[in-house]
C-alpha positions as CSV (number, residue, x, y, z in Angstrom):
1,X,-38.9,-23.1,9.2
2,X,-37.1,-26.2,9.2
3,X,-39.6,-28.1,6.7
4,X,-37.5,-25.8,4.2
5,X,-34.4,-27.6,4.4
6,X,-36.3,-30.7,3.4
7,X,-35.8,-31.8,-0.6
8,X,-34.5,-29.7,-2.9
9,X,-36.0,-26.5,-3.2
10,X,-36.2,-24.8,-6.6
11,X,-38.9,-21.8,-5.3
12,X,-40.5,-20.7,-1.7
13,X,-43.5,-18.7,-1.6
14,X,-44.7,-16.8,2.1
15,X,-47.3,-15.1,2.1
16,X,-47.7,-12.7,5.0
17,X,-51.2,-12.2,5.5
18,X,-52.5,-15.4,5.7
19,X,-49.4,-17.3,7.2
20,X,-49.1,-19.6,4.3
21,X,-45.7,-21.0,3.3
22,X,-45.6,-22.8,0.0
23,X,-42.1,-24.8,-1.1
24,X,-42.0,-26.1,-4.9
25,X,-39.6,-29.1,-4.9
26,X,-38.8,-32.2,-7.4
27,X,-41.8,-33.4,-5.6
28,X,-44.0,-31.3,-6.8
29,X,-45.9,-28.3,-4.5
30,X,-46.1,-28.8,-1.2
31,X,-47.8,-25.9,1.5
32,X,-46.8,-26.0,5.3
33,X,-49.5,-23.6,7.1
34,X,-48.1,-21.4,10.1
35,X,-50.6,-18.6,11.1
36,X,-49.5,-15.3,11.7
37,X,-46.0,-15.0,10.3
38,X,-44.3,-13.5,12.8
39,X,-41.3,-11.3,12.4
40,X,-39.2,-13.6,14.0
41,X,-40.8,-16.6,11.7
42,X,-40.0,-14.6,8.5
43,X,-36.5,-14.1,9.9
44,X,-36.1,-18.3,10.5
45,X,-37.1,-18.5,6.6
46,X,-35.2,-15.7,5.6
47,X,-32.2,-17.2,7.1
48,X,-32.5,-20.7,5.8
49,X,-33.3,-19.2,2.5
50,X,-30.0,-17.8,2.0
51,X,-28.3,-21.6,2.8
52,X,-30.5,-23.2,0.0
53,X,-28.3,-24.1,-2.7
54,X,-31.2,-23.7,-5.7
55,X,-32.1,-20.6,-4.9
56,X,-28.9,-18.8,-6.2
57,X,-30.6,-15.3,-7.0
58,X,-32.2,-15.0,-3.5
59,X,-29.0,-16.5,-1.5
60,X,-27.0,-13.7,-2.6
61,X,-29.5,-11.3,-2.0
62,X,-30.8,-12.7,1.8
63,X,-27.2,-12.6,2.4
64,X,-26.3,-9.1,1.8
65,X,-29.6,-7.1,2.7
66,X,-30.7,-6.5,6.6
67,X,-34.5,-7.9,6.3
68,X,-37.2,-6.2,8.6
69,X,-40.2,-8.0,7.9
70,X,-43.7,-6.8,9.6
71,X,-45.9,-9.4,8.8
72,X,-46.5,-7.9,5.2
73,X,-46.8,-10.1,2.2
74,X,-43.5,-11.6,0.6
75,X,-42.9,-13.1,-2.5
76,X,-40.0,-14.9,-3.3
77,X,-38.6,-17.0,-6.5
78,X,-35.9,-18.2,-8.6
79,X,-35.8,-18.0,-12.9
80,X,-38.2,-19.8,-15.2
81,X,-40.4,-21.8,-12.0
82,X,-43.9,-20.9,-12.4
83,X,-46.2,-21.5,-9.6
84,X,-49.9,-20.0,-8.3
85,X,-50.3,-18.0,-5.4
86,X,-52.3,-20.3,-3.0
87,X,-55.3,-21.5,-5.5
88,X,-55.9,-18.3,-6.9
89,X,-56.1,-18.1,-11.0
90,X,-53.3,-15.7,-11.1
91,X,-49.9,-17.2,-12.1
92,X,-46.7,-15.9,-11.0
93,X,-43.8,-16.1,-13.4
94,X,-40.8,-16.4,-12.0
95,X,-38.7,-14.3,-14.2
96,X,-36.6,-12.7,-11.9
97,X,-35.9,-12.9,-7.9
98,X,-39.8,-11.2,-6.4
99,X,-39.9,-9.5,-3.6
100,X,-43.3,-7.4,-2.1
101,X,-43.9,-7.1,1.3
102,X,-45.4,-3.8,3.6
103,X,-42.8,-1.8,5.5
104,X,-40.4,-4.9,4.1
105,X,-36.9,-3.0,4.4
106,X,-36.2,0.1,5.0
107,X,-33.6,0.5,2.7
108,X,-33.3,3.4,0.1
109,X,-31.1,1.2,-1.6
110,X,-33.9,-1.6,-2.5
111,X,-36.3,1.2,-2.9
112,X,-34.4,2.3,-6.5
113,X,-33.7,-0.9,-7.2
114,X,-37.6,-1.5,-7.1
115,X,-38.1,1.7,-9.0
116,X,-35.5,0.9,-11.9
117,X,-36.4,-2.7,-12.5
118,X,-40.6,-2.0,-12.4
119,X,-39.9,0.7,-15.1
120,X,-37.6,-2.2,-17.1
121,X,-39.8,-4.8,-16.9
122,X,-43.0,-5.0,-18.9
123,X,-44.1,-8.4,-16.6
124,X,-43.9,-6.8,-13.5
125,X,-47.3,-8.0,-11.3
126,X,-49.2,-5.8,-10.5
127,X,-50.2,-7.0,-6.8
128,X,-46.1,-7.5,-6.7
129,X,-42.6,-5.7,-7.0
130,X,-39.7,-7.0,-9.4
131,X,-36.5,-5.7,-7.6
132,X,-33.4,-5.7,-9.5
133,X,-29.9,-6.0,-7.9
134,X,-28.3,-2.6,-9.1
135,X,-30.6,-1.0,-11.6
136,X,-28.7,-2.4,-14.3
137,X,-30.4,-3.1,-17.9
138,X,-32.2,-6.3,-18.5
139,X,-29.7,-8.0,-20.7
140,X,-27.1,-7.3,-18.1
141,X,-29.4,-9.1,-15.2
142,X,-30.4,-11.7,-17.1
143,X,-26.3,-12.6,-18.1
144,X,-25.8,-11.4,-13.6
145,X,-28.8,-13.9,-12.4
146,X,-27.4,-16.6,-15.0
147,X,-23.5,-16.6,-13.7
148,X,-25.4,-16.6,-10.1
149,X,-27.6,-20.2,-11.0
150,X,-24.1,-21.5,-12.1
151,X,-22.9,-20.7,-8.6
152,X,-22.0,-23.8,-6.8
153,X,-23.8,-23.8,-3.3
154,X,-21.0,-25.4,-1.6
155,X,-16.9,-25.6,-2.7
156,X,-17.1,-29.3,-3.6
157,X,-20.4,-28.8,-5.4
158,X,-21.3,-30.0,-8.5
159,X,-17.7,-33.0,-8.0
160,X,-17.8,-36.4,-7.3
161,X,-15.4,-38.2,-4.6
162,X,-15.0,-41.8,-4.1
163,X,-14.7,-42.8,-0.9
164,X,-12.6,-46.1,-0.4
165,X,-12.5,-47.5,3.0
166,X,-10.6,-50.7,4.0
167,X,-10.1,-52.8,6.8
168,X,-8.4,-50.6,9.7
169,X,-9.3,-49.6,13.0
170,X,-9.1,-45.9,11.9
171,X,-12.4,-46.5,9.5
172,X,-14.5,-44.9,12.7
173,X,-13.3,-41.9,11.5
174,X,-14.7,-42.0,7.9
175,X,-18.1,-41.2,8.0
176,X,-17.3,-38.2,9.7
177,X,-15.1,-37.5,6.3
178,X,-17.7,-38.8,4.4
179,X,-20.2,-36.1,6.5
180,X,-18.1,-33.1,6.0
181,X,-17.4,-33.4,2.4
182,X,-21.5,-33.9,1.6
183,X,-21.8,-31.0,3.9
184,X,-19.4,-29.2,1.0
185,X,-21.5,-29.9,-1.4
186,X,-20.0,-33.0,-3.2
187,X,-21.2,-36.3,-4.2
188,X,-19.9,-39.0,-2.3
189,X,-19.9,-42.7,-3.1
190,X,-18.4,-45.1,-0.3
191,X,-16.6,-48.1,-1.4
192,X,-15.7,-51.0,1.5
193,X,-13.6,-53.9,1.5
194,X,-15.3,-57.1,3.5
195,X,-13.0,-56.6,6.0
196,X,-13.8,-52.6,6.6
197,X,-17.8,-54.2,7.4
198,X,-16.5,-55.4,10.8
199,X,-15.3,-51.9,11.8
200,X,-18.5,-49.5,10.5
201,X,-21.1,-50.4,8.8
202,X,-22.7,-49.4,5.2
203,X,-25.9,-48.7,6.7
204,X,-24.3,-45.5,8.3
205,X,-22.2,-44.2,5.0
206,X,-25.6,-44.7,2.8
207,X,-27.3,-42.9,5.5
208,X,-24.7,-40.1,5.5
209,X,-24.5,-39.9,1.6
210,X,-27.7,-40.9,0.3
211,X,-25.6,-43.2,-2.0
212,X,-25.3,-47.2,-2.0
213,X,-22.4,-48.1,-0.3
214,X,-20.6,-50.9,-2.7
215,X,-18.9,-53.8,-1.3
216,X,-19.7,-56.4,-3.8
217,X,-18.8,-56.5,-7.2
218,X,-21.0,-58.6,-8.2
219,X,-24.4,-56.9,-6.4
220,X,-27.0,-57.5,-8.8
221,X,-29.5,-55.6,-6.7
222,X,-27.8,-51.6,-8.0
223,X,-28.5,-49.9,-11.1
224,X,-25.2,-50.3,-12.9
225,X,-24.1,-53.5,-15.2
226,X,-20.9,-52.4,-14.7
227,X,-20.1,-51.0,-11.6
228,X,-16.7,-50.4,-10.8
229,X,-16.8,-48.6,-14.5
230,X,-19.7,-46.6,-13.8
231,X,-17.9,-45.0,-10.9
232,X,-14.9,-45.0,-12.2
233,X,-16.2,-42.6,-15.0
234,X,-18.0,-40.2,-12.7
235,X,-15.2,-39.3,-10.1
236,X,-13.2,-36.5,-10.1
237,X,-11.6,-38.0,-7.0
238,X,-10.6,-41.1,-5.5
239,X,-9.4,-41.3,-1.3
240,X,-8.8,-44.3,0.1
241,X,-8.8,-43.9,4.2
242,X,-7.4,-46.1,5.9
243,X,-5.5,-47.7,3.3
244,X,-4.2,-50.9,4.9
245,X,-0.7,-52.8,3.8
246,X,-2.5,-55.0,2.2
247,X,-4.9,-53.1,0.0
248,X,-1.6,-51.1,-0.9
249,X,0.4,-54.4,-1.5
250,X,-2.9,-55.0,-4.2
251,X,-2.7,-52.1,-6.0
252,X,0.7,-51.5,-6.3
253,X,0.9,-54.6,-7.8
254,X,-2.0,-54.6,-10.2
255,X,-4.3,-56.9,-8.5
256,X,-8.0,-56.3,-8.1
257,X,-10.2,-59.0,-6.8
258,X,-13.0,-56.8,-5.2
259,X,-15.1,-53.5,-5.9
260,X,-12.9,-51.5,-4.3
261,X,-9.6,-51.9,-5.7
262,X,-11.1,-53.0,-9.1
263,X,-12.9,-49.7,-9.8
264,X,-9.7,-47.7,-8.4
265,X,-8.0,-49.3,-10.8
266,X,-10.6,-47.8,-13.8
267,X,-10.0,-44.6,-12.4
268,X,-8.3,-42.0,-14.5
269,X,-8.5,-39.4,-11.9
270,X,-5.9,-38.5,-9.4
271,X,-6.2,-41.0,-6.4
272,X,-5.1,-39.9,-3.0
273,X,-4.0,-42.7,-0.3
274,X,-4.0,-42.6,3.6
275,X,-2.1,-45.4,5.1
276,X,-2.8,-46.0,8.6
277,X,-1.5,-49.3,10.4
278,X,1.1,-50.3,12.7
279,X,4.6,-48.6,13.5
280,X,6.2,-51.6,12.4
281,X,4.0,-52.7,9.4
282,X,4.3,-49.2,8.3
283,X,8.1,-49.5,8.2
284,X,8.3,-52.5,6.5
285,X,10.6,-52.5,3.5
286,X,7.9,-54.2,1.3
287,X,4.9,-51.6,2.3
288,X,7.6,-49.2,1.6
289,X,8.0,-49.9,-1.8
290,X,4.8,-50.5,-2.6
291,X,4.2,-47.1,-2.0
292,X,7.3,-45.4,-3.5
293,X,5.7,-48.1,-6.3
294,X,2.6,-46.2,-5.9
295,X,4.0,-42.8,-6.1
296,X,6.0,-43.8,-9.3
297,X,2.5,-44.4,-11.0
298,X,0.8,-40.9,-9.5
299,X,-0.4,-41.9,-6.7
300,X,-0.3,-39.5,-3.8
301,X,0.8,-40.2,-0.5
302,X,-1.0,-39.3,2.6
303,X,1.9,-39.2,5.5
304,X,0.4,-40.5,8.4
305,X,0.7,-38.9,12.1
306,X,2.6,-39.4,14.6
307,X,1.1,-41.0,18.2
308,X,-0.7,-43.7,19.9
309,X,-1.5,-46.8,18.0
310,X,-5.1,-48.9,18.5
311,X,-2.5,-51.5,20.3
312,X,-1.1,-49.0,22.6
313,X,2.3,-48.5,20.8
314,X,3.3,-44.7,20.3
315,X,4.5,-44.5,16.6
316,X,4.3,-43.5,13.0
317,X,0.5,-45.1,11.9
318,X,-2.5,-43.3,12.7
319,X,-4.3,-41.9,10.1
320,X,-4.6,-38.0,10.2
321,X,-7.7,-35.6,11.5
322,X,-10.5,-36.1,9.1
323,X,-10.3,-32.3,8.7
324,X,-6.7,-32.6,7.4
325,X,-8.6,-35.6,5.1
326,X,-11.2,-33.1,3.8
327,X,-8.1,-30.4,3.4
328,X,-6.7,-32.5,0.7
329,X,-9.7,-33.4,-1.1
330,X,-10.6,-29.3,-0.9
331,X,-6.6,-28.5,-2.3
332,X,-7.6,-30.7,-5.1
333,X,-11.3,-29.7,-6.3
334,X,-12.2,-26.6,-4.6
335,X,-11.1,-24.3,-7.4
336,X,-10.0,-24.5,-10.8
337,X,-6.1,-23.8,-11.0
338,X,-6.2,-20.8,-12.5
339,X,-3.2,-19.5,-10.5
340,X,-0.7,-22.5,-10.5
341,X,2.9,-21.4,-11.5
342,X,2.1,-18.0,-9.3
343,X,4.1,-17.8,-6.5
344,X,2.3,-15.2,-3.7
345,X,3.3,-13.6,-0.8
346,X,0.3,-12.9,2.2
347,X,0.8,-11.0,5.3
348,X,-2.0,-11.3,8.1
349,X,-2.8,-10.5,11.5
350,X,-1.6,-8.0,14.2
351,X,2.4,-7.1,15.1
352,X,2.7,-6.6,19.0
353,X,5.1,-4.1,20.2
354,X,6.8,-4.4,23.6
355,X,6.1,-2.0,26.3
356,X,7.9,-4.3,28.9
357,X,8.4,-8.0,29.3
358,X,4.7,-7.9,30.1
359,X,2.9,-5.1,28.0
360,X,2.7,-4.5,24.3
361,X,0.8,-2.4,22.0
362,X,-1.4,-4.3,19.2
363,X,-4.6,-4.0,17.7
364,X,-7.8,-5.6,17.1
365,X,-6.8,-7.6,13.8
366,X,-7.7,-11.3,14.0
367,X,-6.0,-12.0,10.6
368,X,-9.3,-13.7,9.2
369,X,-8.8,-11.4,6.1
370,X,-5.2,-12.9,5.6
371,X,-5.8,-16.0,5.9
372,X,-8.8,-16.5,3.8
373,X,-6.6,-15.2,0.7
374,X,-3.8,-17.5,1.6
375,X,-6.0,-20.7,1.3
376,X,-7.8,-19.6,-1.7
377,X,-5.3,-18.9,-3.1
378,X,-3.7,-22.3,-2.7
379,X,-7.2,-23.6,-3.6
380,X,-6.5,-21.5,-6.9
381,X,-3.2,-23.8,-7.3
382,X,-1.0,-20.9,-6.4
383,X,2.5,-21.5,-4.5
384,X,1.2,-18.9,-1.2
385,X,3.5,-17.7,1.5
386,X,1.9,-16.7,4.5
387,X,3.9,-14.0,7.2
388,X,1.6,-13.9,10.3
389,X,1.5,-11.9,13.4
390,X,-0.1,-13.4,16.4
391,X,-3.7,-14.7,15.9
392,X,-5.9,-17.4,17.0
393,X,-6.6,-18.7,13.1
394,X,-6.0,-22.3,12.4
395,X,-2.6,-21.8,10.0
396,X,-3.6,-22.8,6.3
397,X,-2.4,-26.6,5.5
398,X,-0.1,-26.5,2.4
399,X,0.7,-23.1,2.7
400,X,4.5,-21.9,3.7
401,X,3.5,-19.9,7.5
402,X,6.3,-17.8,8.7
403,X,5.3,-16.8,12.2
404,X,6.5,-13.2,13.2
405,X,6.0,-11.1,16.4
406,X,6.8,-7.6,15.9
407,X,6.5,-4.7,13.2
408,X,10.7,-5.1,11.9
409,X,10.6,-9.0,12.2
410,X,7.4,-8.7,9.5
411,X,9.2,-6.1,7.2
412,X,12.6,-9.0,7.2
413,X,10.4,-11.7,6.5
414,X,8.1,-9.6,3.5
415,X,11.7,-8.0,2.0
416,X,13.7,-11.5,2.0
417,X,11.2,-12.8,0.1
418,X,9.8,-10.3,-2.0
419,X,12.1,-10.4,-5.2
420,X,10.6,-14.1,-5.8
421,X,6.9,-13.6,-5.6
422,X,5.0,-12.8,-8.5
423,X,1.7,-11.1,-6.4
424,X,2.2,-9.4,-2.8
425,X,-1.1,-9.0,-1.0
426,X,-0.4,-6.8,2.5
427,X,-3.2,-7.5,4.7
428,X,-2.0,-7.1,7.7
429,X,-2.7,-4.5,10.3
430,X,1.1,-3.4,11.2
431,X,1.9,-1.0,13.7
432,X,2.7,2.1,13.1
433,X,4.3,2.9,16.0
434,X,6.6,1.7,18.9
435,X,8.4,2.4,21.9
436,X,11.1,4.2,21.5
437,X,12.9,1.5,23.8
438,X,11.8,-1.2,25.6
439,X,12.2,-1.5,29.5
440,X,13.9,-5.0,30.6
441,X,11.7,-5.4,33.7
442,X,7.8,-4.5,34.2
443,X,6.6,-1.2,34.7
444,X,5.4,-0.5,37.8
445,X,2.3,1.9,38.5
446,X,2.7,4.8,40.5
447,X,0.3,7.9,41.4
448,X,1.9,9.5,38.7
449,X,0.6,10.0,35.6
450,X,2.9,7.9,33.1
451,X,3.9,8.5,28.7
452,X,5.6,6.6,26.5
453,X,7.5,7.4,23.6
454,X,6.8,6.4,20.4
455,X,9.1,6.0,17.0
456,X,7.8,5.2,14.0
457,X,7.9,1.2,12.7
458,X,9.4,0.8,8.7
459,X,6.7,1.2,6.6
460,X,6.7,-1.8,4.6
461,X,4.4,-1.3,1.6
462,X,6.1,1.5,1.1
463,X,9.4,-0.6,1.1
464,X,7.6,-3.1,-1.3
465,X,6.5,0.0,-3.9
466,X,9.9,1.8,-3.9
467,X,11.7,-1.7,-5.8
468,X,8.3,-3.7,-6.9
469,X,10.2,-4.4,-9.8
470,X,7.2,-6.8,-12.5
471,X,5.7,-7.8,-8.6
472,X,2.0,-7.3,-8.6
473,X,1.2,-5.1,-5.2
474,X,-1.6,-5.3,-3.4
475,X,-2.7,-3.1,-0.2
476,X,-5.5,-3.0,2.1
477,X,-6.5,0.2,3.8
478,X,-9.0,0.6,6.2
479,X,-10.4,3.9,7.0
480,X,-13.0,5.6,9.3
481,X,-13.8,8.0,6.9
482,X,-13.0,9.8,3.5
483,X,-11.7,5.9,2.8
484,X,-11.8,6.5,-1.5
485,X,-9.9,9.5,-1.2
486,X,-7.3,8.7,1.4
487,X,-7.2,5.1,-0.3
488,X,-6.1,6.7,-3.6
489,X,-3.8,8.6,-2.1
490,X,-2.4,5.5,-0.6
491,X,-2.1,3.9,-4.2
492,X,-0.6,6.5,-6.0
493,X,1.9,8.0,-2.9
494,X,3.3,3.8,-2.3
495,X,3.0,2.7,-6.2
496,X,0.9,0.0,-5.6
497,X,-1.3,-2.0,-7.9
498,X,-4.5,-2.1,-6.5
499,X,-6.0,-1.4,-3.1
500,X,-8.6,-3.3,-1.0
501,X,-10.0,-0.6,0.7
502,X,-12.6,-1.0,3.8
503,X,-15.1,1.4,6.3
504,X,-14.3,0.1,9.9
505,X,-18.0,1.9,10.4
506,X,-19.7,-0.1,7.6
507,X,-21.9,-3.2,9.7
508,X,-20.0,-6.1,8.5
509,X,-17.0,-4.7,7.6
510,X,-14.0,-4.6,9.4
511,X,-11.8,-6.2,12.8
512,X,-12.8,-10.0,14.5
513,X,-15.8,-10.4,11.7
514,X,-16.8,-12.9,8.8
515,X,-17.4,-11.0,6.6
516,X,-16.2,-8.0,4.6
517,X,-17.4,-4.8,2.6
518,X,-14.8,-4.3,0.3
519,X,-13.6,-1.4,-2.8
520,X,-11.0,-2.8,-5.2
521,X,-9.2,0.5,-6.3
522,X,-7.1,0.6,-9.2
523,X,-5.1,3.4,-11.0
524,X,-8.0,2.9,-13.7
525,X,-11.1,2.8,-11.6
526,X,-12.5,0.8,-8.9
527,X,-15.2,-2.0,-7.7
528,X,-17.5,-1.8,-4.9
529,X,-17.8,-5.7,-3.6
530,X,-21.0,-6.2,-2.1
531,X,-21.1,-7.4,1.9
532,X,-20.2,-10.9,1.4
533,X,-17.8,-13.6,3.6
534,X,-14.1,-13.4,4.0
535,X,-13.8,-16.2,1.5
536,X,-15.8,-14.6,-1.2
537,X,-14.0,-11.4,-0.6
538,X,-10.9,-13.4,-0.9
539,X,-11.7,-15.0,-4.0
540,X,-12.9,-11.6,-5.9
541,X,-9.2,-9.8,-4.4
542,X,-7.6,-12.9,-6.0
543,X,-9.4,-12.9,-9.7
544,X,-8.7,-8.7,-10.1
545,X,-4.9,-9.4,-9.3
546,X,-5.2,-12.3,-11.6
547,X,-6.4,-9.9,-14.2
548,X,-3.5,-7.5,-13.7
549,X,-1.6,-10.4,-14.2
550,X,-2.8,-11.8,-17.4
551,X,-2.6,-7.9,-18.4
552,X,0.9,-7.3,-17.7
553,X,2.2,-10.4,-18.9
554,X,0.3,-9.5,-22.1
555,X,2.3,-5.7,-22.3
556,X,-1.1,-4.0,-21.5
């Protein structure tokens, strides 16, 4: 199983009766022999299947179907490859994502799919089973499996950052940075100034990004004439981290005497700079206008933290987290900015209701849903509000958090701010109910049994429907059952735009999990979202509103 994550992959063949496992990469074919492919074993490769960027097709479908394998033959492949089946003559085209195994799922979902895609396909093999994903007509797979190649594998996939690292004690932290962004998918090239050698070494950024790391403009041992060109042309990106005074002093003042700052200074694309240094040097009236300098030419400015200095000092200087690094780079490339101008309101998370200064009633939301729309939608260059109840989630960077306890302190903070938001998404779990009052000191238990009354809490979607005005209104319901009727009913009886609704029973739907299993309801009709991660869900919630948008702003 873990000979799979090796090269890129374009198809995997397993075959269950003999134990073979046979990976096509750029290399060519390779075969790894396991005997006996275990349930367990076909489990391992399932699972690392649906991580493998090049295999588009078969990582949406590993991801949404519950695989039982019992040691029965399975096929599976990606568009256009075409491979043979472990030396035999017969040649197995590719065409579509294969799947054949014995007692394989036991799904009657996959079982129609199988039935309505063998019946559409005149290439189907005959030892085999072509499975389509809904039993949709051929055109309107082929156009499904092409959008899914085009998928990126990772958020930063398929975009190219350059990584400019200069002579500060804080340059530990980069290859860390430079690790988490490959990990996203991107293409990172490391530049280093001389200096930046004696902290870190290139050895570990080339190791970490499969890249050369440049630090001499004149290396005639790399591929390009022209280096600092070469690059300059190919990123959408450029972060400097730690940016000293003086590599700021050189650029803000034109001057570029080494392959870092010469091929920044080629650069066309937005540049992002992290100063980290001392207190004092930080402070200086001369850094400082070299970087009000810098921010006059588009340059943006990383702030640094707060905290202990390398020399001991406690001061402004340290370069930030290297996830608050990464954040930025994500703000910038994760998503095209299809919703900039859009300002958006999210609620997330549970209210708690006082009992008595120690007791409250709450419920099992975690906010995950919430939050996951709020940084999309930033990704998505929207200007996002985000009114939480209590949760464990790490708030969203760049996004406007307005922390809030109870039921009435989230209906004051959603109605002061409703009239300037152009999309409302209400995915919060609010109470219902409350206490009618509150006692001042804890409750003590007796041998008696013990009620408490309850009032009803403002219903704030409600509120929101009643005075929308041109605000685009979205609501979430989750129900344990009848959820499309009771969620239409929801729609039509609060005048709201479009509901997310959601099966607490559904497996990976619901409270405290990644994922979600969503229906996007409209007056018109409605979507069924496959079982897919918070994010995804997020994204798909995002781009329907967005179409609302683009519709009413159009007079449709």
């Amino acid at each position: 199983g873990k000979e799979i994550l090796k090269g890129d992959v374009d198809v995997i063949v397993t075959d269950g009766f003999t134990g073979n496992v046979f990976l096509k990469t750029t290399e060519g074919l390779g075969k790894f022999v396991k005997k006996s492919l275990k349930e367990s074993m076909m489990k391992n490769i399932l699972s690392k299947i649906a991580s493998i960027p090049s295999l588009p097709a078969i990582n949406r479908f590993a991801k949404t179907m519950d695989y039982k394998a019992y040691g029965g033959a399975l096929f599976l492949g990606v568009k256009k490859p075409v491979v043979k089946a472990h030396g035999s003559s017969d040649e197995i085209l590719f065409e579509y994502t294969i799947i054949q195994a014995e007692k394989f799922v036991e799904n009657k979902a996959v079982d129609k799919m199988i039935e309505q895609f063998t019946k559409n396909n005149e290439n189907s093999n005959k030892n085999g089973i072509l499975a389509s994903y809904h039993g949709i007509s051929e055109r309107e797979q082929e156009e499904k499996m092409n959008k899914q190649s085009e998928k990126p594998r990772g958020l930063l996939s398929g975009k190219t950052v350059l990584l400019c690292v200069t002579g500060g004690i804080a340059a530990y932290k980069m290859p860390n940075v430079a690790r988490m962004l490959k990990k996203l998918g991107c293409n990172v090239h490391v530049l280093m100034t001389q200096n930046a050698t004696n902290f870190i070494t290139a050895t570990t950024f080339e190791t970490l990004t499969a890249n050369k790391c440049l630090i001499d403009t004149f290396d005639r041992n790399f591929e390009f004439s022209v280096e600092h060109v070469a690059l300059a042309k190919q990123a959408d990106l450029v972060l400097i981290a730690p940016a000293t005074a003086n590599v700021i002093g050189k650029i803000a003042n034109g001057i570029a005497d080494d392959m870092l700052t010469t091929t920044v200074m080629a650069c066309t694309c937005k540049c992002l700079i992290a100063p980290a240094m001392n207190h004092n040097m930080y402070h200086n009236p001369i850094v400082q206008d070299n970087i009000r300098k810098l921010e006059h030419y588009g340059y943006e400015m990383i702030e640094p933290v707060r905290g202990m200095l390398a020399n001991g000092d406690t001061g402004d200087g340290r370069l930030p987290a290297e996830e608050e690094l990464v954040e930025y780079v994500l703000r910038e490339l994760a998503a095209p900015k299809d919703m900039a101008g859009l300002k958006i309101l999210v609620t997330a998370g549970p209210t708690q209701e006082a009992i008595d200064p120690v007791r409250y009633i709450t419920n099992h939301s975690t906010g995950k849903m919430g939050y996951a729309i709020a940084r999309r939608a930033m990704y998505r260059g929207a200007d996002v509000t985000l009114v939480t109840g209590p949760t464990a989630c790490e708030p969203p960077r760049f996004v406007n958090v307005v922390p809030v306890v109870t039921a009435a302190q989230m209906y004051d903070a959603v109605m002061s701010r409703a009239k300037e938001q152009d999309i409302i998404v209400k995915a919060a779990a609010v109470a219902d109910y409350r206490p009618a009052s509150v006692a001042e000191e804890k409750i003590k238990k007796s041998d008696r049994e013990a009620s408490i009354e309850l009032e009803r809490t403002q219903d704030i979607l409600a509120a929101l429907g009643a005075d929308k005005g041109k605000t685009i209104l979205c609501g979430f319901s989750m129900e344990t059952e009848h959820m499309l009727e009771n969620s239409r009913k929801k729609l039509r009886k609060k005048n709201v735009d479009l509901i997310a609704a959601n099966n607490l029973k559904v497996e990976g739907a619901g409270f405290g999990t990644d994922t979600n299993v969503l229906t996007l309801i409209t007056e018109d009709g409605e979507r069924e979202l496959a079982r897919m991660s918070k994010e995804e869900a997020a994204d798909e919630l995002l781009t329907e509103l967005l179409i609302i948008s683009k519709g009413r702003a159009k007079g449709q």
